[in-house]
SEROSE-477582 format. One record per residue (C-alpha): x, y, z. Coordinates in steps of 0.05 Angstrom, whole numbers, padded with zeros to 5 digits, always signed. Layout:
N
XYZ
...
***
This chain:
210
+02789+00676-00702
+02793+00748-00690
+02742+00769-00740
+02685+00716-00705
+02702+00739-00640
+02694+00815-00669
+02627+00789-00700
+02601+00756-00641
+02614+00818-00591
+02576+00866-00638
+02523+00806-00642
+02524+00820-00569
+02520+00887-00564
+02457+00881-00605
+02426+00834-00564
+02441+00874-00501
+02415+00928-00536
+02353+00897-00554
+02325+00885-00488
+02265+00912-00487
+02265+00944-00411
+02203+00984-00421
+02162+00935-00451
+02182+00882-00410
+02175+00916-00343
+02105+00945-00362
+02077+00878-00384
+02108+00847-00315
+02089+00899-00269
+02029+00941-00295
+01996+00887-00344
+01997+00928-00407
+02052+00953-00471
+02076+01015-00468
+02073+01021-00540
+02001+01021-00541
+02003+01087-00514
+02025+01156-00507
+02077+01161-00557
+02084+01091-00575
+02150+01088-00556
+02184+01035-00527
+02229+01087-00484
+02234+01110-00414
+02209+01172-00427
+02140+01138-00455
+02146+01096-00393
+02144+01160-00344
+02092+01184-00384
+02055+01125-00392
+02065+01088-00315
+02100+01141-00271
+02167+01150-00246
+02168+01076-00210
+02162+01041-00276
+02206+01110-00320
+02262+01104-00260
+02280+01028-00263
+02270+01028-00350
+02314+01099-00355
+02369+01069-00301
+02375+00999-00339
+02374+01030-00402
+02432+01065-00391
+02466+01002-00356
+02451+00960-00417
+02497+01022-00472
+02550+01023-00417
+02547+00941-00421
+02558+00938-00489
+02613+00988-00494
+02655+00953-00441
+02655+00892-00483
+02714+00913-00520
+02751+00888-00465
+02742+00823-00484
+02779+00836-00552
+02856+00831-00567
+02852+00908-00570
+02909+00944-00542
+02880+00992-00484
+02857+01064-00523
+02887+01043-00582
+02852+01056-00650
+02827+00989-00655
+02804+00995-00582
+02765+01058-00592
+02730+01041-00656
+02707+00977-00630
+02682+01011-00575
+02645+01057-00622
+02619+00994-00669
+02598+00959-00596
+02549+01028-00582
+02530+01037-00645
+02498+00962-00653
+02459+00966-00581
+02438+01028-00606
+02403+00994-00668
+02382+00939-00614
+02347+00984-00572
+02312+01020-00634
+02288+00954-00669
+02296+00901-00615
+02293+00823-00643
+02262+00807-00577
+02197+00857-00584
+02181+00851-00652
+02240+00898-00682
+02189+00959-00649
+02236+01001-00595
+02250+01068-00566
+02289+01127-00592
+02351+01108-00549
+02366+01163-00516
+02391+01139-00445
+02418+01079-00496
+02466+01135-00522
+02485+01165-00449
+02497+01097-00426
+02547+01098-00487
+02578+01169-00483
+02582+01148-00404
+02644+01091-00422
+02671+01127-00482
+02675+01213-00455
+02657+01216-00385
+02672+01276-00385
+02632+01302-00451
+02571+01262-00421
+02569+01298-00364
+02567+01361-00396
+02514+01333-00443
+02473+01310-00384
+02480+01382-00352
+02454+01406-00408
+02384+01352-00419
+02373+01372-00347
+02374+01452-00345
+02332+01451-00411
+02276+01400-00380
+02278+01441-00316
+02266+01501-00357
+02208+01474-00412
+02197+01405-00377
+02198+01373-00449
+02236+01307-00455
+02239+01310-00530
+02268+01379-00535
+02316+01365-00470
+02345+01305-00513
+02352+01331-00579
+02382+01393-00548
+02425+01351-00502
+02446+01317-00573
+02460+01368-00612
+02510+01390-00558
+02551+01329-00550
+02597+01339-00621
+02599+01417-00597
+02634+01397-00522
+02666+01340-00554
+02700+01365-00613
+02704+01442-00598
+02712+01461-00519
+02747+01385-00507
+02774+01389-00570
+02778+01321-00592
+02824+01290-00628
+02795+01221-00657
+02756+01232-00721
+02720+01164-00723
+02688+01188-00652
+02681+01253-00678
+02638+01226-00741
+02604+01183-00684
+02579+01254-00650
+02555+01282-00707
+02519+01214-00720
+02480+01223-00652
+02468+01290-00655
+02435+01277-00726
+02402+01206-00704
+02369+01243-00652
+02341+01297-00692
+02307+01238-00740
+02280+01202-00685
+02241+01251-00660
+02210+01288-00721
+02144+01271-00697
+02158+01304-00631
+02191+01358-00669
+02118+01367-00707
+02081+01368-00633
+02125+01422-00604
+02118+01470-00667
+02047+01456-00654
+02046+01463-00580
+02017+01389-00578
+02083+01354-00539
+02070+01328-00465
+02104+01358-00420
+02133+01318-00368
+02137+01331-00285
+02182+01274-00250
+02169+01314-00183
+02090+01306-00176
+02073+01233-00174
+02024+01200-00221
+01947+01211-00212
***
């Protein structure tokens, strides 16, 4: 019995995961895919640049909801409170809406990079880390207004705060940093291509949308 119930909360991870907010809300409210243009991304950061801050607010904001979801339903599991078990079900919950959000079942297996997925996860498993993390996104999109660069950089730092100034002790969440950080990096080799090429959009969520 344990093992199905196991199975059926990462099955729901997944499937929280792989709501498609962006798609959904531009089809709903604007009429049209998000992944028919800009970046072809299925993200909140397409969505700002694609729609605007009305439509990137709401799909950044639930994205985030929908990690933090799945993360908190460990607590439905015979796991003792911050126990091993506890923690690295919590990890396995992220991990699978992570892969939800990046190939959703309920848009065609074609999703975002999963970036505010990820904070919505790092939000329920290191508050503290994420906060530093999110300090971090924010100071380098103030500074270059890039998106992509902000969350890679933002990734690379979470095993640095976790595992060297908060010095962590749990190596399956430390292998889970490094995971992000390097997930991150993958995702956005495209975006990695534009910036060496000075081709990457640059985003302003203070100005509204033209």
């Amino acid at each position: 019995m344990e093992t199905i119930l196991i199975v059926a909360l990462l099955l729901g991870a997944y499937l929280l995961g792989s709501i498609p907010t962006a798609v959904w809300w531009g089809k709903r409210y604007f009429g049209i895919d998000v992944r028919e243009f800009g970046s072809g991304n299925a993200g909140a950061t397409n969505t700002f640049r694609v729609l605007g801050k009305k439509a990137g607010i709401p799909v950044l904001i639930i994205d985030i909801i929908k990690g933090s979801l799945a993360v908190l339903l460990v607590h439905f599991s015979p796991y003792i409170f911050d126990s091993n078990q506890f923690v690295n079900l919590e990890l396995g919950l992220g991990i699978a809406a992570l892969v939800g959000h990046v190939f959703p079942v309920f848009a065609g297996f074609r999703g975002g990079k999963g970036v505010a997925t990820i904070l919505g996860v790092v939000i329920c498993l290191t508050p503290i880390t994420s906060a530093c993390v999110l300090v971090v996104f924010l100071l380098v999109l103030m500074a270059t207004r890039y998106v992509s660069l902000s969350s890679m950089t933002a990734g690379v730092s979470f095993p640095i705060f976790l595992n060297l100034i908060l010095e962590n002790e749990n190596e399956t969440l430390m292998v889970f940093s490094l995971f992000v950080a390097v997930l991150l990096i993958i995702t956005h080799k495209k975006n990695i291509s534009r910036l060496l090429k000075r081709q990457e959009s640059k985003v302003n969520l203070f100005t509204k949308k033209a």
